[in-house]
C-alpha positions as CSV (number, residue, x, y, z in Angstrom):
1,X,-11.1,-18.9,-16.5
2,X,-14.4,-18.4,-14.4
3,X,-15.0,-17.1,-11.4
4,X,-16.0,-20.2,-10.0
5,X,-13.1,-21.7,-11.2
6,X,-11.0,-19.4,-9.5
7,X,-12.9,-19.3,-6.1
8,X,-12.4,-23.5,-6.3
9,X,-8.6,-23.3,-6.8
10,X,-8.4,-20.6,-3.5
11,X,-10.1,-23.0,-1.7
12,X,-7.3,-26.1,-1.6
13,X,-4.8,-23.3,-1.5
14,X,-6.1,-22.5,1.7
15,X,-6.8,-25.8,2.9
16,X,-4.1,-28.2,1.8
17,X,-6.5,-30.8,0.7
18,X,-9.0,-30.9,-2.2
19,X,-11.1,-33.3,0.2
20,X,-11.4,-30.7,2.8
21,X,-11.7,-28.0,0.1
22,X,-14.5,-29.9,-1.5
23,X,-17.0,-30.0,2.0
24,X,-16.0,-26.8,2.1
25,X,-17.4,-25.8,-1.2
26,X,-20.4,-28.2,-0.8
27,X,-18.7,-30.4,-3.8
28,X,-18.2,-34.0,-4.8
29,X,-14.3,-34.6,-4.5
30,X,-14.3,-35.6,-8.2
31,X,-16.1,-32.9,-9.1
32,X,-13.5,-30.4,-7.2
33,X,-10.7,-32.5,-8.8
34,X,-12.0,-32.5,-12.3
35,X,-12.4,-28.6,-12.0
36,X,-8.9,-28.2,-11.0
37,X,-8.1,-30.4,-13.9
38,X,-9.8,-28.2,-16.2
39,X,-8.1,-25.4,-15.0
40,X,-4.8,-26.9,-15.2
41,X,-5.7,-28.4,-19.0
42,X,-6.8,-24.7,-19.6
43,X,-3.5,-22.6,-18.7
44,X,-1.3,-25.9,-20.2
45,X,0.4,-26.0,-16.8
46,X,0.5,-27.9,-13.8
47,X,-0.3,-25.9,-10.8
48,X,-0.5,-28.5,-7.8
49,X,2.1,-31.1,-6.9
50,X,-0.3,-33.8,-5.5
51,X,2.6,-35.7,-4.4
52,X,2.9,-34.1,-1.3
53,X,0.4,-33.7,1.9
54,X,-0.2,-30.7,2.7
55,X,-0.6,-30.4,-1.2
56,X,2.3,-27.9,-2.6
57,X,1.9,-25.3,-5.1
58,X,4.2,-25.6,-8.2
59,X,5.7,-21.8,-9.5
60,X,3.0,-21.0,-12.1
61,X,0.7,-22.5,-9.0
62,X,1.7,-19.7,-6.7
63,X,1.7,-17.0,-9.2
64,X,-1.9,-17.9,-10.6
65,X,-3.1,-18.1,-6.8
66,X,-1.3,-14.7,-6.0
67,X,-3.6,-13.2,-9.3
68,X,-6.7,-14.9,-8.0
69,X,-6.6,-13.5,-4.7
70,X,-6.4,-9.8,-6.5
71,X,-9.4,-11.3,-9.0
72,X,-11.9,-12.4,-6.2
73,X,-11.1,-9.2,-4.2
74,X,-11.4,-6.9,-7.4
75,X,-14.8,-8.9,-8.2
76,X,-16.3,-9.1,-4.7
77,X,-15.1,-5.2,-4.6
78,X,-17.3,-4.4,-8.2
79,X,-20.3,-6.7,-7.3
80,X,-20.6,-5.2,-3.8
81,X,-20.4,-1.3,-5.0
82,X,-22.7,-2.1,-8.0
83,X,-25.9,-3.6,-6.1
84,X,-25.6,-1.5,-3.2
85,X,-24.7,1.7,-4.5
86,X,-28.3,3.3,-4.5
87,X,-28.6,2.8,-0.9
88,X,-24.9,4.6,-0.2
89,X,-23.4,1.1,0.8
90,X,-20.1,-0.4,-0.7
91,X,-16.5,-0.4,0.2
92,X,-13.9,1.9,-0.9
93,X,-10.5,1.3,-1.1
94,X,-7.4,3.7,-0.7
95,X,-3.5,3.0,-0.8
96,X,-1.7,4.9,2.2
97,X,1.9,5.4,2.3
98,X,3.3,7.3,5.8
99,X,2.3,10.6,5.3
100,X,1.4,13.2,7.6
101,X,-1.8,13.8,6.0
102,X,-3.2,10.3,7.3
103,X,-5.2,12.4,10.1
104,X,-6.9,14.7,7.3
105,X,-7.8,10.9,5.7
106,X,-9.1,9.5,8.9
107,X,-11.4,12.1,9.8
108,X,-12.9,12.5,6.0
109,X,-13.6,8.7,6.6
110,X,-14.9,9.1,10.2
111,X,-17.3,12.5,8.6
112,X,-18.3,10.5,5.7
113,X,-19.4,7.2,7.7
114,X,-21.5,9.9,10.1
115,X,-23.4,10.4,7.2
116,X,-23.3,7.3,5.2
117,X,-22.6,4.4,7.4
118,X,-22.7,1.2,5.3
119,X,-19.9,2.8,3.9
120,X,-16.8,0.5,4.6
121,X,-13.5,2.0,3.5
122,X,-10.5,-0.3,3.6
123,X,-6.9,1.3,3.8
124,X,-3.7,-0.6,2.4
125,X,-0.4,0.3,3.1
126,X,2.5,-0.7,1.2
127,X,5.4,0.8,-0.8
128,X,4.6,4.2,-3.4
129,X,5.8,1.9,-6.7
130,X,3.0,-1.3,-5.5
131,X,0.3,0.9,-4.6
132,X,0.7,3.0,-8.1
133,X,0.3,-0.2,-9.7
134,X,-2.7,-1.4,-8.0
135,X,-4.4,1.9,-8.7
136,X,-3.3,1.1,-12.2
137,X,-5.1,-2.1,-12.2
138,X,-8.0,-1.1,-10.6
139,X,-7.7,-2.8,-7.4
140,X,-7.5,0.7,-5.4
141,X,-10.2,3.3,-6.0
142,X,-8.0,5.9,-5.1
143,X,-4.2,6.9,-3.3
144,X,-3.0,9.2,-1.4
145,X,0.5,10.1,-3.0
146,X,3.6,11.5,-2.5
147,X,5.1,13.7,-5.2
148,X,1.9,12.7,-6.9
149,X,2.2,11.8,-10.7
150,X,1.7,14.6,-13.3
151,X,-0.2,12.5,-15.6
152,X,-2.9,12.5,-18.1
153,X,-4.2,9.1,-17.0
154,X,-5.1,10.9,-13.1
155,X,-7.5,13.2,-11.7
156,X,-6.4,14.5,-8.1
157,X,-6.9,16.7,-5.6
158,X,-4.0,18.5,-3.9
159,X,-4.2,17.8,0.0
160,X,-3.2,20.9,2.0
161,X,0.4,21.3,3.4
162,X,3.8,18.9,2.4
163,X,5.5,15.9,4.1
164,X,8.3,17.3,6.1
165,X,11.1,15.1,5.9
166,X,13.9,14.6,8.4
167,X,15.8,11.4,9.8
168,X,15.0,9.0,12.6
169,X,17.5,8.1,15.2
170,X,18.2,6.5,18.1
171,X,18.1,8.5,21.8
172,X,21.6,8.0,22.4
173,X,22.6,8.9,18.9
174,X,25.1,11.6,19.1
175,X,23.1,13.8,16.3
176,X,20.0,13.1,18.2
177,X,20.1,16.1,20.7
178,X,20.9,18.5,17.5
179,X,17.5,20.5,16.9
180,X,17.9,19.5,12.7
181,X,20.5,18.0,10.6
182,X,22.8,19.2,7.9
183,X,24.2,17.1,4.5
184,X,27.5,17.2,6.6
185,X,25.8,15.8,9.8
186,X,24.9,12.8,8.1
187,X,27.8,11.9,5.6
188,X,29.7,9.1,6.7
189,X,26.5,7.7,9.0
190,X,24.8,4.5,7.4
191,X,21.7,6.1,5.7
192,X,18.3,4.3,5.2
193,X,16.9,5.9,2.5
194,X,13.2,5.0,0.5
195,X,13.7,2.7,-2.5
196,X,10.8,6.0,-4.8
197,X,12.9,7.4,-7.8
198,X,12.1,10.3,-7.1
199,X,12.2,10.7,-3.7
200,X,15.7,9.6,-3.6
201,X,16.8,12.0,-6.0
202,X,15.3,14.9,-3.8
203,X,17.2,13.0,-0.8
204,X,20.7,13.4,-3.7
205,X,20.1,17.2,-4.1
206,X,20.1,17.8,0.0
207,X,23.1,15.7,-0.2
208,X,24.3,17.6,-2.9
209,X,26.1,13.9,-4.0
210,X,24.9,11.1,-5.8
211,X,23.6,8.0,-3.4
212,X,26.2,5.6,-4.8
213,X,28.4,7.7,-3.1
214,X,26.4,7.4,0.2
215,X,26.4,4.8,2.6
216,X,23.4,3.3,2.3
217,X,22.8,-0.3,3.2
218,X,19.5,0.0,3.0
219,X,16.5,0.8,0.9
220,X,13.4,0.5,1.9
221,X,9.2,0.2,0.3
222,X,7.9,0.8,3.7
223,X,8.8,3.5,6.0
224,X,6.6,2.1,8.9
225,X,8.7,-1.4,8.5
226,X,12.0,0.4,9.2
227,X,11.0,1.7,12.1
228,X,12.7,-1.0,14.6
229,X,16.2,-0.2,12.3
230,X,17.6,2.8,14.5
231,X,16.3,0.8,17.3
232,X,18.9,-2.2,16.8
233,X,21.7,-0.3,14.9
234,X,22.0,3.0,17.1
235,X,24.2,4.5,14.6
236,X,22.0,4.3,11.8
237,X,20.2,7.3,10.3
238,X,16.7,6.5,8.8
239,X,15.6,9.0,6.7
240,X,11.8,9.2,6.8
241,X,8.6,11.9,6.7
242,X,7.0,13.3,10.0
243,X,5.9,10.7,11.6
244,X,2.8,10.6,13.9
245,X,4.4,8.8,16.4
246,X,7.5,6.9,17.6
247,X,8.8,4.6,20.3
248,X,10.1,6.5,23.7
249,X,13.7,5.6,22.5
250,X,14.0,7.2,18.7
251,X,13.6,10.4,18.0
252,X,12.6,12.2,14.3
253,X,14.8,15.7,13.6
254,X,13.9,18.0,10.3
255,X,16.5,18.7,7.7
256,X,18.3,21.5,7.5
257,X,18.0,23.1,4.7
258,X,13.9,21.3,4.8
259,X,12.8,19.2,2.2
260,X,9.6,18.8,1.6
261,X,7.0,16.3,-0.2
262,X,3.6,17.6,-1.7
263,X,0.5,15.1,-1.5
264,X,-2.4,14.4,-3.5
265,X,-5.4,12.0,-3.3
266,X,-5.2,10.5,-6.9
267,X,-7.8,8.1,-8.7
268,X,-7.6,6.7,-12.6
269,X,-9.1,9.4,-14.6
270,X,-11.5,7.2,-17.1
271,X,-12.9,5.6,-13.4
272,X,-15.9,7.5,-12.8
273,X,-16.4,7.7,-9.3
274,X,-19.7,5.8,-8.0
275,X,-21.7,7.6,-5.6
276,X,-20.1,6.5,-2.9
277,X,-16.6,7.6,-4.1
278,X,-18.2,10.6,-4.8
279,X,-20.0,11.3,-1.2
280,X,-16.3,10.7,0.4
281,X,-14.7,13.0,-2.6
282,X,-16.8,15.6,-1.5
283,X,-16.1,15.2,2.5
284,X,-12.7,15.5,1.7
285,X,-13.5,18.6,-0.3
286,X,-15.4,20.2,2.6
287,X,-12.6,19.1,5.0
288,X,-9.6,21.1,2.6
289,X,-11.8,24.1,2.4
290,X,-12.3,24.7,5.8
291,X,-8.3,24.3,6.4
């Protein structure tokens, strides 16, 4: 598969029609068509039902167009770092989970662009499990992680303090006036808990049970998507780090005894950081030191 292939088939994913994809791309219909054709012959699978208008995509269609858009973004990414790097331009990308430490992030990127500003950094947010695995396959340049991986394959740098982590509630929940919360305050209450291995199993030795014994209806990627839960089930508990702020009508309280999460900034260790990645490596540096 080429680039250019791949760049083609976005296009009538995007539009609907290979006629309109094909002015778009400054191509010959046939020539579009015959490209797609290709690709298809190439990958022994069909990948557009043309029987349909707008133009549908078939299952392998959607999955190859889901691995594109990662391709073109990884590519772009790579291109745009490489021919711009001796002039301290580029883009850096970062995974962000909620975390506490997101202010410490912000103002290395706001330092770093003082200095170097054709510097664009772009954040994504997501769940700890997706954003491990796009650092894995190079589509992140680093992460900021919680209960960062002890692993051969990373180089980090521990970020000062720990996320705190507590529960979320509604105002008029009856635990919400309680200053923190105990296992036994929480027992019986239906429990939102994150869906991270290992998170869960610090959230089982508070408990001192197992979750399956727990009501927990849900399990979440996200803690930031969770947010409106407590909002329309006022006896919910969602258990969640510090957050850095929250609708007037939920509240966050600490656990009692505290649990706590350590952070890291973690990158793939055979990834040599470009100079850019290393100009915001150090401002982060500077920023911890002076903590």
């Amino acid at each position: 598969m080429e680039i250019r292939t791949l760049t083609s088939f976005i296009e009538i994913v995007h539009t609907g029609t290979i006629s309109q994809a094909a002015k778009n791309l400054q191509l010959s219909q046939p020539a579009l068509t015959k490209q797609l054709q290709q690709l298809e012959g190439e990958l022994h699978t069909q990948l557009i039902d043309r029987s349909h208008s707008p133009l549908t995509l078939t299952p392998a269609g959607n999955y190859l167009a889901k691995q594109a858009e990662k391709i073109l973004s990884l590519t772009h990414h790579t291109v745009t770092n490489l021919t711009t790097n001796k002039t301290m331009a580029g883009t850096i990308t970062i995974g962000v989970p909620s975390t506490q430490n997101l202010v410490l992030l912000l103002t290395a990127i706001q330092n770093t662009q003082t200095h170097y500003p054709d510097i664009h950094f772009t954040l994504v947010n997501g769940s700890a499990d997706d954003l491990r695995y796009q650092l894995n396959e190079g589509a992140l340049d680093f992460l900021f992680a919680l209960n960062p991986p002890r692993n051969v394959r990373y180089d980090q740098i521990s970020l000062p303090g720990s996320d705190e982590w507590g529960v979320i509630l509604h105002v008029s929940h009856p635990l919400a006036n309680q200053l923190a919360l105990s296992p036994t305050d929480v027992k019986d209450a239906p429990l939102a808990i994150p869906a991270q291995s290992d998170l869960q199993d610090q959230l089982s030795l508070w408990l001192n049970q197992p979750l399956e014994f727990c009501n927990t209806p849900i399990t979440y990627h996200n803690q930031q998507d969770l947010i409106p839960y407590p909002q329309i089930n006022h006896r919910a508990i969602l258990f969640a780090v510090k957050p850095l702020s929250l609708p007037a009508d939920l509240v966050w309280r600490p656990l009692m005894p505290a649990v706590t999460t350590p952070t890291a900034l973690v990158w793939r260790k055979h990834d040599l950081p470009q100079p850019i990645q290393q100009a915001f490596l150090a401002t982060l540096t500077d920023l911890i030191n002076q903590n």
